[in-house]
Structures are given as C-alpha cells and as structure tokens.
C-alpha positions as a Markdown table, in Angstrom:
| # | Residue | x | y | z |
|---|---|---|---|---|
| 1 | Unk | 123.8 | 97.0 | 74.3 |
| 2 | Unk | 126.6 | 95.8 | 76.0 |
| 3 | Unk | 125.9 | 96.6 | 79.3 |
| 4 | Unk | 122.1 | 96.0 | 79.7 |
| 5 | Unk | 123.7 | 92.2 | 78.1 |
| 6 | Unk | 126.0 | 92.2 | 81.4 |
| 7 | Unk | 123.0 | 93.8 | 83.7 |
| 8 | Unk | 120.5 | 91.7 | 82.5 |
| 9 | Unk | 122.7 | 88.9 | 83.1 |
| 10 | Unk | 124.0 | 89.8 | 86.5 |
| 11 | Unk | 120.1 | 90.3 | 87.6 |
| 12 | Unk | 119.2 | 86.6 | 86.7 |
| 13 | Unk | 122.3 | 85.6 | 88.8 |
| 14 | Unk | 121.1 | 87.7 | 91.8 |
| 15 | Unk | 117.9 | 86.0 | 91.3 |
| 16 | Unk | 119.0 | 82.9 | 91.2 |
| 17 | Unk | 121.0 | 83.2 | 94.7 |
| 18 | Unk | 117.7 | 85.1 | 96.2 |
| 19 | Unk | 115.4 | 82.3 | 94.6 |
| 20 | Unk | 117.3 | 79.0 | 94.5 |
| 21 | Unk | 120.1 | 79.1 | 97.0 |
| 22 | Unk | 118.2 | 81.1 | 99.7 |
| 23 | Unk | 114.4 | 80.7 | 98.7 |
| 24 | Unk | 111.5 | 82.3 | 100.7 |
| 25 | Unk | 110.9 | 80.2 | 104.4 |
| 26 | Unk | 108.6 | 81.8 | 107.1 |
| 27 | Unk | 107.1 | 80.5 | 110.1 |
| 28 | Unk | 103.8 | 80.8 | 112.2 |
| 29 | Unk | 102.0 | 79.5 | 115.6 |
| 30 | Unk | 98.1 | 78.9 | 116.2 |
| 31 | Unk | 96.7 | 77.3 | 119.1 |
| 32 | Unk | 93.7 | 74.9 | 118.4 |
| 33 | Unk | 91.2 | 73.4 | 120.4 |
| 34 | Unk | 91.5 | 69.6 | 120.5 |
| 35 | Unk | 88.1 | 67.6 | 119.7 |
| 36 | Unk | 87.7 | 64.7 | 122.3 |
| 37 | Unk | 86.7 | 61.8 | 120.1 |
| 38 | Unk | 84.3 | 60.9 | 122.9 |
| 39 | Unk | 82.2 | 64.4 | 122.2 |
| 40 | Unk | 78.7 | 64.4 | 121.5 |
| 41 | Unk | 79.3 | 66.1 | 117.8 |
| 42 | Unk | 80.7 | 62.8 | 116.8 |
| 43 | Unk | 78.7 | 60.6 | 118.8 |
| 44 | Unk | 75.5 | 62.4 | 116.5 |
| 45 | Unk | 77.1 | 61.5 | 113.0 |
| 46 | Unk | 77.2 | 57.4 | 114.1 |
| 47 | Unk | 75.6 | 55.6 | 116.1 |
| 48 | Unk | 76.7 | 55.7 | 120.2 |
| 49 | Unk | 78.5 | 52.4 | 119.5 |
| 50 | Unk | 81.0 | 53.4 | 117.3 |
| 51 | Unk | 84.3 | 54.2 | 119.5 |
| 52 | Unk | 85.2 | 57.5 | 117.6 |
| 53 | Unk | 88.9 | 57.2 | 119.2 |
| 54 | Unk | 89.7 | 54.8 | 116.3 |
| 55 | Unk | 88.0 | 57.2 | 113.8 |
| 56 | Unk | 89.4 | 60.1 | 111.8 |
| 57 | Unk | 87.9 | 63.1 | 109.7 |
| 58 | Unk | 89.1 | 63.5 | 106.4 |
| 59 | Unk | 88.5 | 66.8 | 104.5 |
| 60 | Unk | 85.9 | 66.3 | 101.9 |
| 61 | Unk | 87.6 | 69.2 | 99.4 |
| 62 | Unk | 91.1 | 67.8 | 97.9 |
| 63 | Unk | 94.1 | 69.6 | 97.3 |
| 64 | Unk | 95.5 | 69.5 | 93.8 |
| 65 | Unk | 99.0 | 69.7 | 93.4 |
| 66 | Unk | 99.7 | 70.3 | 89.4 |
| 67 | Unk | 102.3 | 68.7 | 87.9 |
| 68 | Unk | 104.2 | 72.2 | 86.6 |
| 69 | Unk | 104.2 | 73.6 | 89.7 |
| 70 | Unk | 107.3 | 71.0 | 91.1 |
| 71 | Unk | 109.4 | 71.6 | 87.8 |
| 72 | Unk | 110.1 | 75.0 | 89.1 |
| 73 | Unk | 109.7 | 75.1 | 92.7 |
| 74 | Unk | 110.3 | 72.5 | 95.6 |
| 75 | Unk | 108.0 | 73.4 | 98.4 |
| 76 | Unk | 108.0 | 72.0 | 102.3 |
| 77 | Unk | 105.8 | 72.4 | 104.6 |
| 78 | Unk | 106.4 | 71.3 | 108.6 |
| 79 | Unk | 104.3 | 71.4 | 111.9 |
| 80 | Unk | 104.6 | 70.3 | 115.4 |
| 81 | Unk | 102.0 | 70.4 | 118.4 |
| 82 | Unk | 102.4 | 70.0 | 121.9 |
| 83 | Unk | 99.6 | 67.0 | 122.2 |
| 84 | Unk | 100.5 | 63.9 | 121.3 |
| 85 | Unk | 97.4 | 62.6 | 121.3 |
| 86 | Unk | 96.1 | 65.1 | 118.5 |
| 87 | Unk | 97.2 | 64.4 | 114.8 |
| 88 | Unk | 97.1 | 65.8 | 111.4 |
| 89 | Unk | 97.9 | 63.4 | 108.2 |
| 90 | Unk | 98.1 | 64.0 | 104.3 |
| 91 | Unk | 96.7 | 61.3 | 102.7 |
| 92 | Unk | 96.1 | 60.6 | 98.7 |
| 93 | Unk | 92.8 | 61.6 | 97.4 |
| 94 | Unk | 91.9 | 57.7 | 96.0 |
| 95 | Unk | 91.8 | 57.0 | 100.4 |
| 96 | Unk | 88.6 | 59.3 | 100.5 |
| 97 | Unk | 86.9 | 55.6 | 98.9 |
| 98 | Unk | 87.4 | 54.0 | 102.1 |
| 99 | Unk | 85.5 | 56.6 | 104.0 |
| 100 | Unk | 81.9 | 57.6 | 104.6 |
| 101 | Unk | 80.1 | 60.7 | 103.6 |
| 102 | Unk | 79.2 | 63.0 | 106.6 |
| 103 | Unk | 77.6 | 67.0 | 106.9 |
| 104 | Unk | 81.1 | 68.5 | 105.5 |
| 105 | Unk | 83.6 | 65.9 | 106.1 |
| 106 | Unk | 84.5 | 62.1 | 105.7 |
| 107 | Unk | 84.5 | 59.7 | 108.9 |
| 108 | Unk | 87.0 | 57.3 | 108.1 |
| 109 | Unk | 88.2 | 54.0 | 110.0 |
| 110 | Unk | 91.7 | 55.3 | 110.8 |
| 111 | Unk | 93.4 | 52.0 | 111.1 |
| 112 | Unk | 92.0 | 51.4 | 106.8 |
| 113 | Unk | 94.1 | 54.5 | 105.5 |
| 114 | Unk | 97.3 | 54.6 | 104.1 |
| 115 | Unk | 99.0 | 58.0 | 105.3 |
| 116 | Unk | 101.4 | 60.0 | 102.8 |
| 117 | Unk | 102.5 | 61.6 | 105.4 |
| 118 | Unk | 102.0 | 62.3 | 109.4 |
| 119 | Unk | 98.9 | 60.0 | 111.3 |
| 120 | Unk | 98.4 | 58.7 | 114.3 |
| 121 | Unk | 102.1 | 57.8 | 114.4 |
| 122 | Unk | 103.5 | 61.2 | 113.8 |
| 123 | Unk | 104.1 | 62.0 | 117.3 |
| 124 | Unk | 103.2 | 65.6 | 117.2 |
| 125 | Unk | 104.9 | 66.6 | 114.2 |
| 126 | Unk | 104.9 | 66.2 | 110.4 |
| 127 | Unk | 106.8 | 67.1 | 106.9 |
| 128 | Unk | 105.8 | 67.2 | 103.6 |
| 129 | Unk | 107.8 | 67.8 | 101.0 |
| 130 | Unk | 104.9 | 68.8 | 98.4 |
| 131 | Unk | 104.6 | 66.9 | 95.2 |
| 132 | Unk | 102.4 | 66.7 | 92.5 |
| 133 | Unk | 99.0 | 64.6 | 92.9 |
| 134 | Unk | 95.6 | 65.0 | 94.9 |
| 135 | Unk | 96.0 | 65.0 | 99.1 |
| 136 | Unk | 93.2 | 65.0 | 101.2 |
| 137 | Unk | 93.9 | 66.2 | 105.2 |
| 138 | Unk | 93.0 | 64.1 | 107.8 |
| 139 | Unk | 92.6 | 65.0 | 111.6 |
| 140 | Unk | 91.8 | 62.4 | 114.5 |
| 141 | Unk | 92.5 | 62.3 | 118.4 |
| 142 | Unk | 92.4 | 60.4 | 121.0 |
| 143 | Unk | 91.7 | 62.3 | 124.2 |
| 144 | Unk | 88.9 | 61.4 | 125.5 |
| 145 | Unk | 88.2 | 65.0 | 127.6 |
| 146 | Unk | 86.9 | 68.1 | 126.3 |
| 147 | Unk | 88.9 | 71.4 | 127.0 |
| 148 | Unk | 92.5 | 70.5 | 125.9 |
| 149 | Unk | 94.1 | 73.0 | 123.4 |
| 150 | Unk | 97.1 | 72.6 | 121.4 |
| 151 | Unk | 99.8 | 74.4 | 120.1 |
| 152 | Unk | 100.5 | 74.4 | 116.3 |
| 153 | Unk | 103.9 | 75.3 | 115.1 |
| 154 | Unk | 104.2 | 75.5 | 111.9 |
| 155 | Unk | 107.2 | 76.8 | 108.8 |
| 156 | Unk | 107.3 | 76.6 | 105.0 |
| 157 | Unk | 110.2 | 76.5 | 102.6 |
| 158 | Unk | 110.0 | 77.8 | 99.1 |
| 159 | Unk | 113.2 | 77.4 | 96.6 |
| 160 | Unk | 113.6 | 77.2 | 92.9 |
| 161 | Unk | 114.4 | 73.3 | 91.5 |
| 162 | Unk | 118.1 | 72.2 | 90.8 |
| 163 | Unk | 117.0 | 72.5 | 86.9 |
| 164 | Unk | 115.6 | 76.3 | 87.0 |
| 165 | Unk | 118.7 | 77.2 | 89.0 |
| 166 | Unk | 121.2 | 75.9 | 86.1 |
| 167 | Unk | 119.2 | 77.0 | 83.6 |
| 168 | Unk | 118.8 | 80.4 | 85.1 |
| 169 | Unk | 123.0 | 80.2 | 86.3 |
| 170 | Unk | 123.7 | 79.3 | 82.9 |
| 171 | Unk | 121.6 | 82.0 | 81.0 |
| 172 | Unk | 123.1 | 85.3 | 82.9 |
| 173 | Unk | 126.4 | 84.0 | 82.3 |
| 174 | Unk | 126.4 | 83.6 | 78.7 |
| 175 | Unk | 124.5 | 87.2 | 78.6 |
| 176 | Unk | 127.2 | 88.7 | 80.8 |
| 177 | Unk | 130.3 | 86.8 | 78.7 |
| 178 | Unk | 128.3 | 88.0 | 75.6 |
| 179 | Unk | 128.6 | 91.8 | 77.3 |
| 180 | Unk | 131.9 | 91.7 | 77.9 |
| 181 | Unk | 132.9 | 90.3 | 74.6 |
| 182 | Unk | 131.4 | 93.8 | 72.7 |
C-alpha cells in the first residue's frame, strides 16, 4: 500500500509537469486561394451594385465553446498569412443578427460587426485565446484580382488551468507524504 500511495502520487506530479507546465502545442501551414471581392460568385448573391470589398462572409454554423471546457484547460489558437489584404475574424454569435442569409453563408456589412478577435485590422495575423461562449468565423478581402493565394500559418496551445495544476500538485503530494509516512 505504501508504495502504489507514493507511485500513484509521483504519476499525478509527472502529469501535471507534462499537462500544465509543458501542455501539448503543434503547428501547421495551408495555402489558400484568396476570393477577389470583385468575383462573379459574389456579384450573383447581391445585386452588381453592392461593392463586395466592404462585405464579409460569416459562417452560418457557430462554434460553441462550453463553459467546463475552460475550468480545466486554456486553449490558444494563432495564424498568420502572407496577404494583407485577406482576413479571418472571430466574432460572437449574437453579430450573425446584423447579417443576411445567403446559399451556406451570411453576407455581412463588415464595417456593422464588432470583431472578438482578428478583422480587417489584423494585419495578417490573429490570436485567440479560446473562452467559453458562441463564435461565428468571418472571412473578407479586399483584392480586387482573381489568382492570389495565401499562405496560412497556423499553431495551437493546449495546457491545464492554474486551478487543475494545484489541485493536481497538491493531491500527489499528500499521496506521496501519506506513502512515506507507512
């Protein structure tokens, strides 16, 4: 009994170093075709009026980020591009009101939403440091030629929160303090 109390306790304390003080990261690179917002796939959902350089398309599905899911685990997520003129924002799902229903997606005045995170100001990069709520992506662009491609950078960060790790930290001791005491 007394040792499986000390290696029971010194396996929650490797965890926690593997889990909280080094966590799980990785990286990845896509390359992606940039729409022009002059193309004639946007120019059929409006009317040839509209300038679609001012527009944005907003995922119609939301992402739901639960509430448990940031007591144990803090999650980021980063990405740059090499086209400034491209951009990728995270916006809350109640902005999906202010745009209009098209085959798939939402068409949404881009100047109208209020961006969580990244926009048309992000300068070919964003960071989101995931918390609970409902996000909706949004993707517009302003190049006005066909043809351009981008490259998308992108890493992730995974680590147990502050209040796990003590938890955890404070657990394995008192099971390998209980171990040697026997």
């Amino acid at each position: 009994m007394k040792i499986m109390r000390i290696i029971s306790g010194s396996m929650i304390l490797f965890s926690v170093l593997i889990g909280g003080f080094v966590g799980y990261d990785g990286t990845g690179t896509y390359e992606l075709e940039v729409p022009a917002c002059t193309s004639e796939e946007l120019q059929e959902l409006g009317n040839d009026s509209m300038n679609f350089c001012d527009k944005s398309m907003m995922m119609e599905e939301s992402i739901d980020i639960p509430s448990a899911l940031n007591l144990f685990i803090d999650i980021e997520v980063g990405a740059e591009w090499d086209e400034p003129d491209a951009w990728i924002g995270i916006v809350t799902s109640n902005q999906a009101e202010k745009c209009t229903e098209t085959e798939g997606y939402l068409l949404c005045d881009t100047d109208e939403l209020d961006f969580y995170s990244g926009g048309p100001d992000s300068e070919g990069s964003i960071s989101w440091n995931i918390v609970e709520g409902e996000y909706h992506f949004v993707a517009g662009s302003s190049v006005e030629t066909t043809g351009k491609t981008t490259n998308v950078e992108y890493e992730y960060s995974l680590q147990l929160t502050s209040q796990v790790i003590w938890s955890m930290l404070g657990f394995g001791i008192i099971l390998i303090l209980l171990g040697l005491k026997d």
